[in-house]
C-alpha positions in Angstrom: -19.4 -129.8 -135.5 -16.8 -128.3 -137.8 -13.7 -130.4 -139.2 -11.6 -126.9 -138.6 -11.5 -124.6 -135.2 -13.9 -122.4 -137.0 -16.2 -121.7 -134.2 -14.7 -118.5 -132.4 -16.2 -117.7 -128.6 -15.3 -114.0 -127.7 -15.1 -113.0 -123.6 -14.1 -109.6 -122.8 -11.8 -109.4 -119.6 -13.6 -107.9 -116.8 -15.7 -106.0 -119.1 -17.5 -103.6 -116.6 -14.4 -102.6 -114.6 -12.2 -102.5 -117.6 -14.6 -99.9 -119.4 -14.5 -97.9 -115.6 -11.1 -98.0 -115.6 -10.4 -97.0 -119.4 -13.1 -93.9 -118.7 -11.4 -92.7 -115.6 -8.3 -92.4 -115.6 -7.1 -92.4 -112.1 -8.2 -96.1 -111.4 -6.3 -97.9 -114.2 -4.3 -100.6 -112.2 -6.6 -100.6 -108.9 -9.2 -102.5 -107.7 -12.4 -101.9 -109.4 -15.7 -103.6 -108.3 -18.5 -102.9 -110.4 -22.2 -103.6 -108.7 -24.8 -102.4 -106.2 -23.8 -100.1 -103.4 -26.3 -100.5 -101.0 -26.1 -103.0 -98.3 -28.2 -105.5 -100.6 -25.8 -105.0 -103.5 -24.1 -107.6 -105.3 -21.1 -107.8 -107.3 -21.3 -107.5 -111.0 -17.8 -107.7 -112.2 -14.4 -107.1 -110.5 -11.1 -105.7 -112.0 -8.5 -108.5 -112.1 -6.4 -106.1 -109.3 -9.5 -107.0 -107.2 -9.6 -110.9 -107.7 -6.0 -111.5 -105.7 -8.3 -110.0 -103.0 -10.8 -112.8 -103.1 -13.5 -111.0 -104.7 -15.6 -111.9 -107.7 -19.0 -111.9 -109.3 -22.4 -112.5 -107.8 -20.5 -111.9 -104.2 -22.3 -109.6 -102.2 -20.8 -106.3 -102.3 -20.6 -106.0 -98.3 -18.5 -109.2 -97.9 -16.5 -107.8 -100.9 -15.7 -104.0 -99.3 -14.7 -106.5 -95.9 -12.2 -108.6 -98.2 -10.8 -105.5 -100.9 -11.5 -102.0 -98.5 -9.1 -99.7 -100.8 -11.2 -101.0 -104.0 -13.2 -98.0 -105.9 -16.8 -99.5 -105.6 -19.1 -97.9 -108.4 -22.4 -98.6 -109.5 -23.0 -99.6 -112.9 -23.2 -97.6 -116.4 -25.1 -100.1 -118.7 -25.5 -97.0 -121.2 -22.1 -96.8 -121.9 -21.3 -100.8 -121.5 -23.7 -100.6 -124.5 -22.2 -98.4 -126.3 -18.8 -100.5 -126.2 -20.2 -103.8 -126.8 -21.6 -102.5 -130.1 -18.3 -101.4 -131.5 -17.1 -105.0 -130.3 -20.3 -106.9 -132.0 -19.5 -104.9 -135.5 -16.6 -106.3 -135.4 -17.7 -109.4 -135.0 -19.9 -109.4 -137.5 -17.2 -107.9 -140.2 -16.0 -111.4 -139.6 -19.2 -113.2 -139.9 -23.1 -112.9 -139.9 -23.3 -115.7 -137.9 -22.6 -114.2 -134.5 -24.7 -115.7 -131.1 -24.0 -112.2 -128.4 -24.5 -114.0 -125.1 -24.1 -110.6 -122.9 -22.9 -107.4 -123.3 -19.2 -109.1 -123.4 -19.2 -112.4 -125.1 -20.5 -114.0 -128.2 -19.8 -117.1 -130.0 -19.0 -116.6 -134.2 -19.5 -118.9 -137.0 -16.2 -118.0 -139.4 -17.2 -120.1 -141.3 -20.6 -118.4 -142.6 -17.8 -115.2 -142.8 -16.1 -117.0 -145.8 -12.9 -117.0 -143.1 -10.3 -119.2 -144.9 -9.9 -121.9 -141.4 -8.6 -125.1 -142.7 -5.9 -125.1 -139.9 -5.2 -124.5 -136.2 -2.2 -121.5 -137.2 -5.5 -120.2 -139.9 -7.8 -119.9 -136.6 -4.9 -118.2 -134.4 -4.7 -115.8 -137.5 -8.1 -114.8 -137.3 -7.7 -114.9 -133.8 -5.0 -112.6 -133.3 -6.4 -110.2 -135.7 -9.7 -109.8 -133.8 -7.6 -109.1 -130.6 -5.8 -106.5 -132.1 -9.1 -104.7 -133.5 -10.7 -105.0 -130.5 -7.9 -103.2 -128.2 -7.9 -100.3 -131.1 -11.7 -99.4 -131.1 -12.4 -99.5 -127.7 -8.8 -99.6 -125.5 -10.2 -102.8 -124.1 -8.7 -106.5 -123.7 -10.7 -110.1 -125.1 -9.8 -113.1 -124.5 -10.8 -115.4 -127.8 -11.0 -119.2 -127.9 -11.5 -121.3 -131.2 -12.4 -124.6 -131.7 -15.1 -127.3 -133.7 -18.0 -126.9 -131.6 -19.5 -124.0 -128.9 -18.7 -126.0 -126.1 -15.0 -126.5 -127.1 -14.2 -122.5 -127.7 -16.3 -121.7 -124.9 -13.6 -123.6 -122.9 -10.5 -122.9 -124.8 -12.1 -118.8 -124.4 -11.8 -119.5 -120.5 -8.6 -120.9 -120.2 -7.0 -118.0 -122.3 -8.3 -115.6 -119.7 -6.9 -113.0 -119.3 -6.3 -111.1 -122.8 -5.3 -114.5 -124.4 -5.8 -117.2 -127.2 -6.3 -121.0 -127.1 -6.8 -122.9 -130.4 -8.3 -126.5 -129.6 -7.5 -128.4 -133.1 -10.3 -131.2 -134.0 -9.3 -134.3 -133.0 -7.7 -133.4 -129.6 -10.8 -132.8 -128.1 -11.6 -135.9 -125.5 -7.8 -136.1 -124.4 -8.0 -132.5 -123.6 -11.6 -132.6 -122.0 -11.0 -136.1 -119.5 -8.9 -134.8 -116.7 -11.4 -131.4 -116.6 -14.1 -131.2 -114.0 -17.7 -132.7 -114.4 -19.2 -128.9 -114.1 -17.0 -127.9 -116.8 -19.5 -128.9 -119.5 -22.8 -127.0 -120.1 -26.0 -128.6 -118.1 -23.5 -129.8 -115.0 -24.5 -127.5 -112.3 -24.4 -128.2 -108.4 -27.8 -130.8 -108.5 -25.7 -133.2 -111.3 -22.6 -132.7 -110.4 -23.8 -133.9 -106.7 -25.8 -137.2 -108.2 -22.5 -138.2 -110.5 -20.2 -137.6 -107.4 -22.4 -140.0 -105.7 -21.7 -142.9 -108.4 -17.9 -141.9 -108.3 -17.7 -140.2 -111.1 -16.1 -136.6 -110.9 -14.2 -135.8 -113.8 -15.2 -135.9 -118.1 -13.3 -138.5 -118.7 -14.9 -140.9 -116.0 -18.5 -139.6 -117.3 -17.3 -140.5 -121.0 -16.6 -143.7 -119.4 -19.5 -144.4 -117.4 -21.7 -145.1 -120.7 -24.4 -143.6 -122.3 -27.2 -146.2 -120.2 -25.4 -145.8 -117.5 -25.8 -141.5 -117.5 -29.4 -142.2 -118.8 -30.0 -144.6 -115.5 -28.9 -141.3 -113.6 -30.0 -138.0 -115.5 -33.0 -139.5 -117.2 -32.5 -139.6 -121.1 -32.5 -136.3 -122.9 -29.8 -135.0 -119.7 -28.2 -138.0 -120.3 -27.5 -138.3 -123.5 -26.4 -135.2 -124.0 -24.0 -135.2 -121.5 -22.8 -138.5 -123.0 -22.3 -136.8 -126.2 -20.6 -133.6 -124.7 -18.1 -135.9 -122.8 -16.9 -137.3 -125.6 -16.4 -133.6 -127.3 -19.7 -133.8 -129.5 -21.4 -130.9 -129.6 -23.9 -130.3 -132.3 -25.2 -126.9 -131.4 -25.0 -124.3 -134.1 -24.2 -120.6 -134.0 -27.5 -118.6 -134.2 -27.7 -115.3 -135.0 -30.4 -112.5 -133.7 -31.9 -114.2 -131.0 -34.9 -112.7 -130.1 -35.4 -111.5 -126.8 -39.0 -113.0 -125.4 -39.6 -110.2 -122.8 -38.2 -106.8 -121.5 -38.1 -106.5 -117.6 -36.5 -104.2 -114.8 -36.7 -104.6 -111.2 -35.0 -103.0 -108.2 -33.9 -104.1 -104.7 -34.0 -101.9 -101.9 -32.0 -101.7 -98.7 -34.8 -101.8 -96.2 -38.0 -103.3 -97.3 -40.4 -101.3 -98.7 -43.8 -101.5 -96.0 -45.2 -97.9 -97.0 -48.3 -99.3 -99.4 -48.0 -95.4 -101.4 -44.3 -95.8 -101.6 -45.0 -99.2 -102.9 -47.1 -98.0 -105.5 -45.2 -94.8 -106.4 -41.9 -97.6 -106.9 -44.0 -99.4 -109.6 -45.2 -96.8 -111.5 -41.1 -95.4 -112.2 -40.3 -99.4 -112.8 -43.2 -99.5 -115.4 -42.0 -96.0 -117.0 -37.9 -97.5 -116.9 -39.4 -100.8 -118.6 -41.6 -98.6 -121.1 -38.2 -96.9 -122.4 -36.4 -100.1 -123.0 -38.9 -101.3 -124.8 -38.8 -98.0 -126.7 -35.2 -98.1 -127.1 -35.4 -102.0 -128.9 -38.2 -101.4 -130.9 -40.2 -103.0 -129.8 -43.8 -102.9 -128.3 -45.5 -105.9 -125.9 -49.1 -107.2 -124.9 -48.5 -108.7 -121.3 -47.2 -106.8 -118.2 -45.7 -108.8 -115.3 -45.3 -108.0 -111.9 -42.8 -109.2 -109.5 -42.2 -109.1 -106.0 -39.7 -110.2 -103.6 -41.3 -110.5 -100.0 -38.9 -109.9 -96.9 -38.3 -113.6 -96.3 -37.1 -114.2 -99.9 -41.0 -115.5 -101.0 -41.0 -114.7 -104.5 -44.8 -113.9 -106.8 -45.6 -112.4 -109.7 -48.6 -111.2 -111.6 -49.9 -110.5 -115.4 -52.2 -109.3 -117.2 -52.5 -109.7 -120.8 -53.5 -106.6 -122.9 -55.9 -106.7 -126.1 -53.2 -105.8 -128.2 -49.6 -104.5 -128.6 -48.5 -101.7 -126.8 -45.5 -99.3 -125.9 -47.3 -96.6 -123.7 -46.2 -95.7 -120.9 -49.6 -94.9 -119.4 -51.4 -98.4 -120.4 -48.1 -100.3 -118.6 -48.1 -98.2 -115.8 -51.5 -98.6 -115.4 -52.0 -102.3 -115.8 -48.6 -102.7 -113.5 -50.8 -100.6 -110.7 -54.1 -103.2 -110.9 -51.7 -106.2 -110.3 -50.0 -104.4 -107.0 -53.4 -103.9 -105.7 -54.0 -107.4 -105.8 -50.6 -108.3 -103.9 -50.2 -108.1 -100.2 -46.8 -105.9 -99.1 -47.5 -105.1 -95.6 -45.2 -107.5 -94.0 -41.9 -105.7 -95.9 -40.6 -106.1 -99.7 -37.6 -106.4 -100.5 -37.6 -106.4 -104.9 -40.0 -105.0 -107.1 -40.2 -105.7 -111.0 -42.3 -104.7 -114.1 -41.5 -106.1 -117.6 -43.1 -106.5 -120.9 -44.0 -109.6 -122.5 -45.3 -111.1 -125.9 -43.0 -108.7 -127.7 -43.8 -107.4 -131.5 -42.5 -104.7 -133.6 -45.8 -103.0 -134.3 -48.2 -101.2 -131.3 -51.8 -101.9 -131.8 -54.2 -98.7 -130.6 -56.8 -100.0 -128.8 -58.7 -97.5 -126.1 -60.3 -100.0 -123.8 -56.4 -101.1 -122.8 -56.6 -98.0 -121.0 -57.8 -98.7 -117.1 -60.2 -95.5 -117.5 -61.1 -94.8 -121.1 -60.8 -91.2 -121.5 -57.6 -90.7 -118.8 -54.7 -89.0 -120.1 -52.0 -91.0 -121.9 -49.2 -88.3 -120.5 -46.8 -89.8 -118.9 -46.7 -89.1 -114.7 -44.2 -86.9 -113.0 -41.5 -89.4 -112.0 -38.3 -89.6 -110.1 -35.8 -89.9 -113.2 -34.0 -93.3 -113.2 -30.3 -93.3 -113.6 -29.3 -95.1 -115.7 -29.1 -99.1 -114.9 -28.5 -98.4 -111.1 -29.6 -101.3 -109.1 -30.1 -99.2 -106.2 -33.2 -97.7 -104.3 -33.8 -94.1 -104.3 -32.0 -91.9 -102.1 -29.7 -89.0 -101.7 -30.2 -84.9 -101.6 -34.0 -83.8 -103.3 -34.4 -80.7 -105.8 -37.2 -79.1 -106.7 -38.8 -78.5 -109.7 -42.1 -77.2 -110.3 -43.0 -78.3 -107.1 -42.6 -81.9 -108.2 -39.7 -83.7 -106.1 -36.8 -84.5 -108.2 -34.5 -87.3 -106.8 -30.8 -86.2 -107.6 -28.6 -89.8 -106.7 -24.6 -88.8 -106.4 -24.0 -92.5 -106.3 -20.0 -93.1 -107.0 -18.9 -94.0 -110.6 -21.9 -91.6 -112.4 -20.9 -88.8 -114.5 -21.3 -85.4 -113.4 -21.0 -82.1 -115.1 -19.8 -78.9 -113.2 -20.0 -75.0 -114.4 -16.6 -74.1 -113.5 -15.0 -77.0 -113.8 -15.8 -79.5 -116.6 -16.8 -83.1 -116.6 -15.8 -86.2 -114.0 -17.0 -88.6 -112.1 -18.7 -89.0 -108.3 -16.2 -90.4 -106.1 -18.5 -90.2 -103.2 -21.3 -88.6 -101.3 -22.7 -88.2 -97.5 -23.0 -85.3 -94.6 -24.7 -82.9 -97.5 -21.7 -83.3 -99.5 -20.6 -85.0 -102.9 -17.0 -85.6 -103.9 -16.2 -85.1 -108.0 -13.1 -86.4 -110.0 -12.5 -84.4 -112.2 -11.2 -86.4 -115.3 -12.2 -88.1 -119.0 -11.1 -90.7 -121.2 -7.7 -90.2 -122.1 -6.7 -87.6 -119.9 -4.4 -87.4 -116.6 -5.7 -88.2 -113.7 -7.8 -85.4 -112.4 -8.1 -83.5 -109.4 -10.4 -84.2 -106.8 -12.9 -81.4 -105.7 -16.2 -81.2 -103.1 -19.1 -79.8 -103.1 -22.5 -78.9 -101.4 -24.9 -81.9 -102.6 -27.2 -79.0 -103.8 -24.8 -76.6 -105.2 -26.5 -75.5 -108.3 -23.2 -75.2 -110.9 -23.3 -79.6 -110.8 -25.5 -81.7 -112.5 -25.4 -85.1 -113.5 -23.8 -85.6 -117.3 -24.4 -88.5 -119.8 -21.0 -90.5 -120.2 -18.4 -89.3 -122.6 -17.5 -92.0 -125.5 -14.8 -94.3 -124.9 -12.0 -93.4 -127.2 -9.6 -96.8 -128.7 -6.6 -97.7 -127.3 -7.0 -96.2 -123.9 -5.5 -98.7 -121.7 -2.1 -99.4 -121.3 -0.8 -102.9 -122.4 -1.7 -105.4 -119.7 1.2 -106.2 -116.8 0.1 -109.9 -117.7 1.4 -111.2 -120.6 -1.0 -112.2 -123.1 -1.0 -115.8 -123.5 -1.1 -117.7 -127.3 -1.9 -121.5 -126.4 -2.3 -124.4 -128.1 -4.8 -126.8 -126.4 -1.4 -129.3 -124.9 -0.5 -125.5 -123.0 -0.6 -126.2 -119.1 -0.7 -122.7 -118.7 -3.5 -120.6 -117.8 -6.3 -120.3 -115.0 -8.0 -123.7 -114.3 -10.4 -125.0 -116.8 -13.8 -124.5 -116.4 -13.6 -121.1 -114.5 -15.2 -117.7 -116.2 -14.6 -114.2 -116.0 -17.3 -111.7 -116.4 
């Protein structure tokens, strides 16, 4: 633990809808709820106009359309969340090459490693401040930032900043601070502990820090135990480590009916392999075991691998060795989820020829239905033809979309043959609305346009500046996305 707040946790408010609202235009101040559309979707992040409403993440998106009807409800755009939360990391690490990314839109920072001059709680709101500022100039985008002596500590001060705040804890305030909180506030307290310490009367920190380290291990069993002992009484040892490497590359896919059709099972595989293939592609990275997973109708879950001689990134080999371990799997009673990822990652492919399920067999990759990009939602929507090979063309709402005539925008909706376009960008007016035929040959789907800094007007909350004695601010121990 540092002696200074010098251990900086970084949450982005509402990350997903607050880059949908700062791309388009005509939604900045309404409810936004970013996630799957179909009727198996769920929630990924919901704009704070959305939350009065009831809704937040990991709801599913049918309960949330019954709670919040007027909300826009647009399926992801993981490409250009990317592209935002690498302006936001580079600025991060301008203040330090220690910096821990958690997600997309939060990572804890080691100023200290930075050479940041922290010797004092007004040093840390400084630095702080600064980072806010930065932030909302590159990308338009609010952050809420907490600072403290240990990960666990800014991690809470971070939460009970939200939204577009700052909370300094200062060391030695930590336990008086931390007593009155919840027991699931600290890390390791999920549903299972929190349940077993209820049962011995103990509910909050403070009565944990007070039930005794023998007492916790008697409970928890030892390592859960005394950690939790430790964390009670603000200890937190943990450092911030930078470049963690991921240990697999996956995607996966749940449908709104289950899939019982053995060729449509099969054809679903092979365009999870080829999405899988081109994330591992896009990292770097190349992998010797491929993993199968699949979701039966009554929430069963299995998966298969098979490990490779060596290294690969083909597209062929994956797709391949993904098709042997369906064949062994029995779908005929419905699936709901399939997955395909990449294990035993390295940064060097190994050629090896007898990888390949039929030496000889072309290494081209197949005809496929193009994925867009990051969409959690089953294939569907009006068919085009090219070559003779069916191309899928998805108008799901919130993807970009490129017309002759009439520019660039955004699909507001689709159904009956027809597809609804807003036409609008980053930093201009709200646009006009216009429809067309699902087929009409003048629109295609576009990649996103950049986000441009200092989109978004300033917030109709206040930000906050707290000390850790504040009693304002959302209840400790809740998160936003």
């Amino acid at each position: 633990m540092r002696g200074t707040p010098a251990i900086l946790h970084l949450d982005m408010d509402a990350f997903y809808a607050a880059v949908e609202q700062a791309a388009k235009p005509s939604l900045r101040g309404k409810p936004v709820v970013v996630g799957g559309l179909g009727p198996r979707g769920v929630v990924a992040t919901a704009s704070y106009e959305a939350r009065p409403f009831g809704v937040h993440s990991a709801m599913p998106t049918a309960q949330a359309r019954r709670l919040c009807p007027n909300a826009a409800y647009l399926i992801p755009r993981f490409g250009l969340y990317r592209q935002v939360s690498d302006v936001v990391m580079g600025l991060l690490r301008a203040l330090s090459p220690l910096v821990e990314p958690l997600s997309l839109d939060e990572a804890f920072v080691d100023l200290r490693a930075g050479g940041q001059a922290v010797e004092s709680a007004d040093d840390a709101r400084a630095v702080g401040e600064r980072l806010r500022r930065d932030i909302r100039a590159a990308t338009g985008l609010s952050g809420s930032v907490g600072l403290a002596g240990s990960k666990m500590l800014a991690k809470i001060a971070s939460e009970r900043a939200k939204p577009d705040g700052l909370v300094v804890i200062p060391p030695g305030t930590e336990r008086a601070l931390l007593a009155p909180m919840p027991s699931r506030t600290l890390p390791g307290v999920g549903p299972a502990t929190a349940q077993t310490l209820r049962r011995s009367g103990i509910d909050t920190v403070g009565e944990i820090a007070g039930a005794g380290e023998a007492e916790l291990v008697r409970l928890l069993g030892k390592a859960h135990g005394t950690a939790l002992y430790a964390m009670a009484r603000g200890i937190d040892e943990r450092p911030v480590v930078a470049d963690r490497d991921a240990k697999s590359v996956s995607v996966e896919d749940t449908f709104d009916t289950d899939l019982t059709d053995r060729a449509r099972v099969r054809s679903e595989i092979g365009r999870l392999a080829d999405r899988c293939v081109e994330r591992l592609r896009a990292s770097g990275r190349s992998g010797r075991t491929v993993v199968v997973k699949v979701r039966n109708y009554d929430f069963s879950t299995l998966t298969r691998s098979e490990t490779l001689r060596g290294p690969t990134d083909d597209p062929a080999v994956v797709r391949e060795a993904a098709a042997r371990l369906i064949e062994g799997v029995d779908t005929t009673a419905g699936v709901r989820l399939l997955g395909v990822g990449v294990s035993g990652l390295a940064d060097f492919t190994q050629e090896d020829l007898f990888a390949q399920a039929v030496t000889g067999r072309s290494a081209e990759p197949s005809r496929s239905v193009p994925a867009v990009p990051a969409g959690p939602e089953s294939p569907g929507g009006p068919e085009d033809t090219d070559g003779g090979t069916a191309v899928v063309r998805r108008w799901l709402p919130g993807l970009d979309a490129r017309h002759a005539r009439y520019g660039v925008g955004w699909v507001q909706g689709s159904g009956l043959g027809r597809v609804t376009v807003r036409f609008e960008r980053p930093g201009s007016p709200p646009g006009r609305v216009r429809t067309f035929a699902v087929d009409d040959p003048e629109l295609e789907p576009s990649d996103p346009l950049p986000l441009p800094g200092g989109q978004l007007p300033e917030p109709a909350i206040r930000p906050k500046v707290m000390s850790s004695s504040d009693p304002a601010g959302p209840a400790p121990g809740t998160s936003s996305p």
